[in-house]
C-alpha positions, 0 to 999 in steps of 0.5 A: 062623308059616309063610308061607302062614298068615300070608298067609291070615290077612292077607287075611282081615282085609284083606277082612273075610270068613274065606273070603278066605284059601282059596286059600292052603291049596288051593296050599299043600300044608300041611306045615309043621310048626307053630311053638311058641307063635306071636305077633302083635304090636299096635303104635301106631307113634306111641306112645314118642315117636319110637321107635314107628315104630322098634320097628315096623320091627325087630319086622316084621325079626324076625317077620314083616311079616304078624304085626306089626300097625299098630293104624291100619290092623288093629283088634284086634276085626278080628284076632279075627273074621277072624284068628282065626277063618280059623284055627278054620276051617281047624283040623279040615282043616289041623293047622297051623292047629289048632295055631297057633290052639291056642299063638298068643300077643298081644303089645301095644306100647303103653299101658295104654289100648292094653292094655285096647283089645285084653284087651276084644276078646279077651274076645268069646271067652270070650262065645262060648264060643270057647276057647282065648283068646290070653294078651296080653304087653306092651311098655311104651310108655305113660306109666304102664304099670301093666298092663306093670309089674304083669305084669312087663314093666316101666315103660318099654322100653329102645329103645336096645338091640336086645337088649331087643326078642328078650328081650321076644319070647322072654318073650312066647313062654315066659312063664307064664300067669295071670289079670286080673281085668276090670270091668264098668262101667255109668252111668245118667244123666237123659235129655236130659243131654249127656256126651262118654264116653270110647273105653272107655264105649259107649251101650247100650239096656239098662240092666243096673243093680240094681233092687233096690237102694235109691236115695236120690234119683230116677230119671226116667222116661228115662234114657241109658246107657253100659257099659264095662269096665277093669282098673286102676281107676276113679276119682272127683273131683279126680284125674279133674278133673285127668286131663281138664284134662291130656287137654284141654290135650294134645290142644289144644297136643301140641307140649308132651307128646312123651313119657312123661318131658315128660307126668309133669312137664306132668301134675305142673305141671297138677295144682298149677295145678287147685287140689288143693293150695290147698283141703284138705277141711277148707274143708268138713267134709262132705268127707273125701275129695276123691277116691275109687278103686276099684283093681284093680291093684298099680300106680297112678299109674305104679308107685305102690302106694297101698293099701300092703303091709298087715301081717296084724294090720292086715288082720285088725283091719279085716276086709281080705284081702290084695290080688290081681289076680285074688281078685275083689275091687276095693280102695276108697281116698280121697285127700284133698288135694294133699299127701296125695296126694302123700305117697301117691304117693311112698309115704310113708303109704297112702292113706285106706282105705275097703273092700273089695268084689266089687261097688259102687254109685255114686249121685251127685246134684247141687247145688251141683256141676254136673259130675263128674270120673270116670275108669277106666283113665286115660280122663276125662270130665265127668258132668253132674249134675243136682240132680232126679235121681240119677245111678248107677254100677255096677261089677261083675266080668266073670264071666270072667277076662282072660288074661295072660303074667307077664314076669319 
């Protein structure tokens, strides 16, 4: 990206005005000529371990240090206001600028939840109706990374070879196009209820939940809620309980999980810790399942496909359509216990398949459970329920697409 855009979109975002950069177009002359499908790059330095601040160095060597950007200092919401539009400003007067906010492409370095952060800030464009919205690469930096290996970018990122990292740029640049489908996600709870939402779940004064639907239970009067939206999946019950417990014991002692590989086997020895192997669902017969996921992707737990590859005869027979990332449509499945979820995993069976479906509702209530366990996108939290009123949860697909580029 030629030099003097590079420094106006920088100090755009640095001042938060889109004005901030003028100076830089006034003095420039602008004749450079524009680059084919220019980058950025979105980098948590301290994601991979120690390798992050790492890849950060070499990318910026690459590109350019104005173009790699650390997500502590620049947020991708900052990136599109300001960034962005400095761009669109400057696009009727400077063909350079028109071009570059025409071809940019985002790539980030990180995990799923990275990944999400930046595809939902994009997604302000479409609402706005400001086109075209930059497709997202990644660089898997994550633990499970099942965005980056659903779009080809693979599960982890060789940072051992130099090599890996201008094949990576040269995928970004040139990779194809297509879409993602994104989920809207909307909680209704009883007013006065304390909950500790996770980064992907903000309070909202409207609560746009279906009131024609009916409800088993009650709703009072006043009710809190909370929006949020993902991509991979949102979850139920026991897999959620373990996530939280995990996400706890994390952040409590962080000496223990310094990397991707040390996080599966901590996250392996808490799941069997929890209990999930020692009280199978036929303790109580009321329980089929003891979790249940709405999965949007091909990949779940770090790769695994959980719904399987279903033979036609099978789809048929059940009324199922073959599985897309884009079909909107979200596939419902259960695990059971323990070991079926482990026998799941390793893909030796499916898991329990219960639908398919473009939109869904949750209704729970409580009673002997206090709390419940749920997570979207690998971000847990403790629900509390209450046994006078019904909690609900909507789930409905985000009427526009997220754009992405295929790295095979």
């Amino acid at each position: 990206m030629p030099l003097y855009l590079r420094l106006a979109m920088l100090d755009c975002i640095k001042k938060k005005d889109v004005d901030a950069g003028d100076q830089h177009f006034q003095t420039s002359g602008s004749e450079d000529d524009p680059c084919e499908n220019p980058v950025v790059v979105f980098i948590n330095p301290k994601s991979g371990g120690r390798n992050g601040s790492v890849l950060q160095d070499r990318l910026q060597h690459m590109i350019s240090q104005e173009q790699v950007f650390d997500l502590h200092n620049v947020k991708p919401d900052e990136f599109v206001r300001y960034g962005l539009g400095c761009l669109e400003k400057w696009a009727e007067k400077d063909n350079c600028a028109k071009e570059t906010r025409k071809n940019i492409r985002v790539v980030v370095a990180g995990g799923d939840g990275t990944v999400g952060w930046v595809l939902g800030c994009l997604g302000v464009l479409h609402e706005k109706d400001q086109f075209p919205v930059p497709p997202v690469a990644i660089i898997p930096l994550g633990t499970g990374n099942d965005l980056a290996r659903s779009f080809g970018w693979g599960g982890s990122f060789p940072f051992s070879r130099r090599s890996a990292i201008k094949r990576a740029l040269q995928r970004a640049t040139n990779g194809r196009i297509c879409h993602l489908d994104s989920w809207h996600v909307v909680v209704q709870m009883p007013g006065g209820e304390v909950v500790d939402p996770p980064h992907s779940l903000k309070t909202t004064e409207v609560c746009d939940v279906d009131q024609n639907l009916k409800i088993e239970g009650r709703v009072p009067d006043k009710v809190n809620c909370y929006e949020g939206v993902f991509y991979n999946y949102f979850s139920i019950g026991m897999d959620a309980q373990v996530a939280y417990g995990f996400h706890h014991l994390r952040n409590e002692k962080p000496y223990l999980a310094q990397g991707p590989i040390s996080n599966k086997i901590i996250y392996s020895g808490y799941s069997c810790s929890q209990g999930w192997f020692l009280t199978p669902c036929m303790s109580d017969p009321s329980l089929s399942v003891r979790a249940i996921v709405a999965l949007n992707l091909h990949s779940y737990g770090s790769g695994r496909n959980p719904w399987g590859n279903l033979k036609p005869d099978y789809l048929q027979k059940r009324g199922f359509v073959e599985a897309h990332v884009d079909d909107g449509i979200l596939e419902i499945f259960g695990l059971k216990q323990g070991w079926h979820a482990s026998f799941v995993m390793v893909e030796l069976i499916s898991a329990k398949h219960i639908a398919q479906a473009s939109s869904i509702r949750l209704e729970l209530s409580g009673g002997d459970w206090r709390d419940a366990f749920l997570q979207m996108d690998g971000e847990p939290w403790k629900q509390p329920m209450s046994k006078e009123y019904s909690t609900i949860v909507e789930i409905k697909r985000v009427p526009f697409p997220s754009v992405m580029v295929n790295g095979e």
